[in-house]
N, CA, C and O of each residue as an XYZ file, in Angstrom:
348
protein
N     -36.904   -134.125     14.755
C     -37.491   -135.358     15.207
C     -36.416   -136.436     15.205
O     -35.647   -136.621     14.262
N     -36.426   -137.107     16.299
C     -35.372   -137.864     16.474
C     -35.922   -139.646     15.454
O     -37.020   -140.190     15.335
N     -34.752   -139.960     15.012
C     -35.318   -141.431     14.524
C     -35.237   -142.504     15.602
O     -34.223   -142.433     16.296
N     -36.276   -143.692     15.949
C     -36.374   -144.352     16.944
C     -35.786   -145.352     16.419
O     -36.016   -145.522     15.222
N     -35.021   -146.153     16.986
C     -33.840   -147.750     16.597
C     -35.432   -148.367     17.324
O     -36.007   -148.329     18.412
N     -35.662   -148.937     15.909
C     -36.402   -150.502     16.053
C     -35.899   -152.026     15.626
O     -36.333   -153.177     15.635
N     -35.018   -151.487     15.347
C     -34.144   -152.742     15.240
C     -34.624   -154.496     15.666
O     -34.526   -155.456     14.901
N     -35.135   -154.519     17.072
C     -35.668   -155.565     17.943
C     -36.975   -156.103     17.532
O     -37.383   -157.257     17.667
N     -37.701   -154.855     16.889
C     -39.112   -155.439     16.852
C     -39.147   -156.591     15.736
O     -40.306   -157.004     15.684
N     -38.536   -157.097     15.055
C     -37.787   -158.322     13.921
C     -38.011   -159.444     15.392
O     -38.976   -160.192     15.550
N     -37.122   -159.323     16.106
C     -36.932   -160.411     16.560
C     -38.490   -160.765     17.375
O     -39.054   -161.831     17.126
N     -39.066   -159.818     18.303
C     -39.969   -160.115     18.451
C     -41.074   -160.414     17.789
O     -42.062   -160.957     18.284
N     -40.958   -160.112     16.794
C     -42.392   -160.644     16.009
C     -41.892   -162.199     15.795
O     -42.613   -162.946     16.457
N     -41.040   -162.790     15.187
C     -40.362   -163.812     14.836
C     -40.554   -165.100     16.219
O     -40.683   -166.315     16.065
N     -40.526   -164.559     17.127
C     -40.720   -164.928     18.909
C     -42.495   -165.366     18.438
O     -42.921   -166.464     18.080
N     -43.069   -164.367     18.567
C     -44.186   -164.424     18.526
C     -44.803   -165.278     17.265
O     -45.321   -166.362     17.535
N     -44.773   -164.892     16.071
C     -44.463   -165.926     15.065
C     -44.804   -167.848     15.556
O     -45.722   -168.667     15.520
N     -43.243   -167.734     16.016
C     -42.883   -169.453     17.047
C     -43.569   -169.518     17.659
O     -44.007   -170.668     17.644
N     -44.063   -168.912     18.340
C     -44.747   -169.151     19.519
C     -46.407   -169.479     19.087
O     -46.975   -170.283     19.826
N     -47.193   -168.914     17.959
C     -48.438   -169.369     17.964
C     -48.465   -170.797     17.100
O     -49.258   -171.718     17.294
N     -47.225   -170.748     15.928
C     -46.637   -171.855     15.419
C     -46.879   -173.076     16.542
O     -47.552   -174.071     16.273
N     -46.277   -172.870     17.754
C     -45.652   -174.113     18.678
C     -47.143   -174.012     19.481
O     -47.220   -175.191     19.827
N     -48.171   -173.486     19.919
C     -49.273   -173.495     19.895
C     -50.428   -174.370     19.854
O     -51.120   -175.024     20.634
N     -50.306   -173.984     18.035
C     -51.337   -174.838     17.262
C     -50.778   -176.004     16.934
O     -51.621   -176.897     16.838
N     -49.376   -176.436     16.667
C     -49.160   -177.699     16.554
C     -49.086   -178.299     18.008
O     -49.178   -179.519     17.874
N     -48.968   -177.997     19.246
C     -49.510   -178.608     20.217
C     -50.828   -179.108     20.317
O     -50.993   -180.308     20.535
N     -51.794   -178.338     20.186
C     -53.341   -178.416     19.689
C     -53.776   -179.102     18.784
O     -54.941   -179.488     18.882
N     -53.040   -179.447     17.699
C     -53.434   -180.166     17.006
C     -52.777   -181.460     17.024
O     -53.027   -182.246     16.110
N     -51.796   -181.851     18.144
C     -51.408   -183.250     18.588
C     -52.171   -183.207     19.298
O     -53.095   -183.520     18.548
N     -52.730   -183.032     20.450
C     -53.301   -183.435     21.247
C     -54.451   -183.973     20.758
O     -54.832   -185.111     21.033
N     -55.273   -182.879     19.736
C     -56.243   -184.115     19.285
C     -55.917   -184.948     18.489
O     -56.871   -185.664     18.184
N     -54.629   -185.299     17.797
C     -54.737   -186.103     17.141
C     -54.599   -187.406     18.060
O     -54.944   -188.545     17.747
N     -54.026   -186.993     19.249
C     -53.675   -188.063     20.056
C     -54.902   -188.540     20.471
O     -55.063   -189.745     20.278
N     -55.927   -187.866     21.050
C     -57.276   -188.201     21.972
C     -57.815   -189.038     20.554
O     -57.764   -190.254     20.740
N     -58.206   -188.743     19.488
C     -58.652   -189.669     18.283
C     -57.606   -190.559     18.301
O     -58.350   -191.523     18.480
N     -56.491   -191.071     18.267
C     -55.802   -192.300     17.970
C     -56.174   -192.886     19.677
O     -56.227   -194.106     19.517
N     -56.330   -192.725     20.538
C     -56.798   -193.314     21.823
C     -58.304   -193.779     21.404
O     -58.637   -194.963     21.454
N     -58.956   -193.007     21.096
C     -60.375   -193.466     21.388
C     -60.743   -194.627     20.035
O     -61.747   -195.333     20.131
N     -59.874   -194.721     18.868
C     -60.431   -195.021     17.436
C     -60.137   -196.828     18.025
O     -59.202   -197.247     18.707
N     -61.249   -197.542     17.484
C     -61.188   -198.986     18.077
C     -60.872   -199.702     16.893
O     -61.414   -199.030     16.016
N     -60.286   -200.718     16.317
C     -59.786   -201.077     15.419
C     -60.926   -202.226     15.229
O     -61.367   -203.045     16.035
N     -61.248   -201.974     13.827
C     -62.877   -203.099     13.806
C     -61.820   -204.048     12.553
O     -60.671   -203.898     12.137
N     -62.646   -204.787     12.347
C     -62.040   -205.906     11.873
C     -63.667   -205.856     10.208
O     -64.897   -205.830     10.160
N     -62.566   -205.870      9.291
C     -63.430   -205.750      7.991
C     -63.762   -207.149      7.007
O     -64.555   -207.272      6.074
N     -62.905   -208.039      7.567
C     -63.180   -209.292      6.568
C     -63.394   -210.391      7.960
O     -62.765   -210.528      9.010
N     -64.641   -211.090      7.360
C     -64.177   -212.518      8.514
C     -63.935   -213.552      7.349
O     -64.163   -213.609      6.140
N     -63.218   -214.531      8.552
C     -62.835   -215.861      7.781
C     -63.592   -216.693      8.050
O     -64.185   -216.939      9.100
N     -63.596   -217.292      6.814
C     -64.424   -219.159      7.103
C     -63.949   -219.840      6.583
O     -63.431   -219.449      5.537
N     -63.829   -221.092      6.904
C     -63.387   -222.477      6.432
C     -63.993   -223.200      6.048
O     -64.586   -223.922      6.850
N     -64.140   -223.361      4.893
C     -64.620   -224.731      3.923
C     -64.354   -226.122      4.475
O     -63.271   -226.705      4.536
N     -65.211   -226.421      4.754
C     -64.973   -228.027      5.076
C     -65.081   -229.365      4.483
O     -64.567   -230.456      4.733
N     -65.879   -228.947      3.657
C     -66.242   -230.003      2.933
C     -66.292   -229.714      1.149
O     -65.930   -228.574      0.858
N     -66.776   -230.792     -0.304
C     -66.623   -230.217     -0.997
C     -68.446   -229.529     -1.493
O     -68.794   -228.981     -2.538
N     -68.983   -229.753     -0.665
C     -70.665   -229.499     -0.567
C     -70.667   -227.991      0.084
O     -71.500   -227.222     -0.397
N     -70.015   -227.605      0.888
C     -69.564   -226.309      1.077
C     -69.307   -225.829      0.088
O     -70.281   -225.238     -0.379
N     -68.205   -225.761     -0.670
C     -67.281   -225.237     -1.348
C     -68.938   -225.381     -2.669
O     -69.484   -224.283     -2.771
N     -69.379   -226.099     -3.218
C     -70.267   -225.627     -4.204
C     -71.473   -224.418     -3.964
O     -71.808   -223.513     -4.729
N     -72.169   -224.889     -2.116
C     -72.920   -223.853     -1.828
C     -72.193   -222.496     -1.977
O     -72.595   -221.536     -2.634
N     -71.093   -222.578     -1.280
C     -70.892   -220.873     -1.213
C     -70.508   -220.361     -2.786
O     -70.358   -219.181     -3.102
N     -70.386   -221.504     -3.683
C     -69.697   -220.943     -5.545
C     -70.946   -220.304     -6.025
O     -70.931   -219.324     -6.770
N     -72.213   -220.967     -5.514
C     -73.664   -221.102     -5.972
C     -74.128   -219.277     -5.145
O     -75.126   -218.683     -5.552
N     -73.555   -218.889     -4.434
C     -74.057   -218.239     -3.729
C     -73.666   -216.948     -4.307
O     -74.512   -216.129     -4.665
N     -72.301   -216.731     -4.413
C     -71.824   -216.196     -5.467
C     -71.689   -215.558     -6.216
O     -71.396   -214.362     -6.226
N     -71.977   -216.597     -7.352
C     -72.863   -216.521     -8.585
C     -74.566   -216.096     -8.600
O     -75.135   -215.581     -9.562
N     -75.097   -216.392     -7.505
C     -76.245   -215.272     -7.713
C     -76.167   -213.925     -7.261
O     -76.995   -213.106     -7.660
N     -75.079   -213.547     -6.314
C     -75.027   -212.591     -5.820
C     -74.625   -211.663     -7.022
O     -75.131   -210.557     -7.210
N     -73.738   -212.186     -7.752
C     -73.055   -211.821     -8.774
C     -73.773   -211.549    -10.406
O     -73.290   -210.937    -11.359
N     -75.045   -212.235    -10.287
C     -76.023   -211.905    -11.296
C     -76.917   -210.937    -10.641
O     -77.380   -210.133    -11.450
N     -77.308   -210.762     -9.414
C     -78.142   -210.358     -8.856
C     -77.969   -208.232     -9.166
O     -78.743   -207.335     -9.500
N     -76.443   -208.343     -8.783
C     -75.701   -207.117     -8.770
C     -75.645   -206.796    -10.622
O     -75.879   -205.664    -11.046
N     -75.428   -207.543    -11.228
C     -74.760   -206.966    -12.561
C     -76.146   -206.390    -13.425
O     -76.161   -205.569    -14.342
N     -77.891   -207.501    -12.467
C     -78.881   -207.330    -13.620
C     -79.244   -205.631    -12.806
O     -79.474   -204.639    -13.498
N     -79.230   -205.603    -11.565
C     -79.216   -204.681    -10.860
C     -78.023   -202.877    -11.267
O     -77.917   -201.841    -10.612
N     -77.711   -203.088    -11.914
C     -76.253   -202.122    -12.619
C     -76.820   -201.671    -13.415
O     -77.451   -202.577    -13.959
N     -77.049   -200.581    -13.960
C     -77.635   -199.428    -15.319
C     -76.580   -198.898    -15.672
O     -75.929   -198.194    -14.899
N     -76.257   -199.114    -16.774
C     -74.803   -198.436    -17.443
C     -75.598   -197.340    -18.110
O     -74.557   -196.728    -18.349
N     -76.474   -196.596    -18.594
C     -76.571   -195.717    -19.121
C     -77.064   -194.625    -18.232
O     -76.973   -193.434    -18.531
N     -77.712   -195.183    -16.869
C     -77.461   -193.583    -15.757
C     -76.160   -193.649    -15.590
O     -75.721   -192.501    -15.657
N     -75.172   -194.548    -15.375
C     -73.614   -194.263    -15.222
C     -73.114   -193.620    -16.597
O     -72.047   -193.077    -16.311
N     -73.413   -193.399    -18.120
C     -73.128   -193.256    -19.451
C     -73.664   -191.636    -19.020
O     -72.893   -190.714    -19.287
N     -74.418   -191.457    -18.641
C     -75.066   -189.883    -18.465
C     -74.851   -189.055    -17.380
O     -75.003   -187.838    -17.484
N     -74.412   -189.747    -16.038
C     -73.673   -189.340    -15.369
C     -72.166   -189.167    -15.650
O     -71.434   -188.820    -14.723
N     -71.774   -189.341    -16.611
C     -70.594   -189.017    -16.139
C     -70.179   -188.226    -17.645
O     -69.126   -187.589    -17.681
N     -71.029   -188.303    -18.824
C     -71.160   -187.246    -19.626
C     -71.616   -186.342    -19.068
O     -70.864   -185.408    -19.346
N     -72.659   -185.861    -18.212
C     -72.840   -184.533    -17.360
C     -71.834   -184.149    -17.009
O     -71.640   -182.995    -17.390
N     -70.813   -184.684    -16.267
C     -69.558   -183.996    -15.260
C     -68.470   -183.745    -16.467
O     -67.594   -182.920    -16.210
N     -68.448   -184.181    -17.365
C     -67.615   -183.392    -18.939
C     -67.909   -182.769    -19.588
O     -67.160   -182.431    -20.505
């Protein structure tokens, strides 16, 4: 039985290899590209200007209830038991 020189089949797999390599990173620019085209840039904070110093107390006043509103609203002991569960 004669021995067959495969020598080549290295390189071709290696070809082939690159080639699904160069592929999927095509494929996966392209969508990354079609999402950076379509994604609309929203705007997360607005600004306002205080004008006066009757402003400036309403919105301190506003605040401050929002700020009691949230803290009486807060249960530290489902957060105390949640997170002794996950330890």
């Amino acid at each position: 039985m004669r021995k067959l020189n495969q020598s080549g089949m290295g390189h071709v797999a290696l070809l082939l290899v690159v080639v699904v390599v160069a592929v999927v990173a095509f494929a996966g620019y392209r969508v990354w590209s079609a999402q950076q085209d379509s994604a609309t840039p929203t705007e997360t904070a607005t600004t306002t200007s205080i004008q006066s110093k009757a402003d400036l107390v309403e919105t301190s006043s506003v605040l401050d209830d929002t700020s009691s509103d949230l803290n009486q609203a807060f249960d530290t002991s489902a957060l105390d038991e949640d997170i002794d569960s996950l330890l």
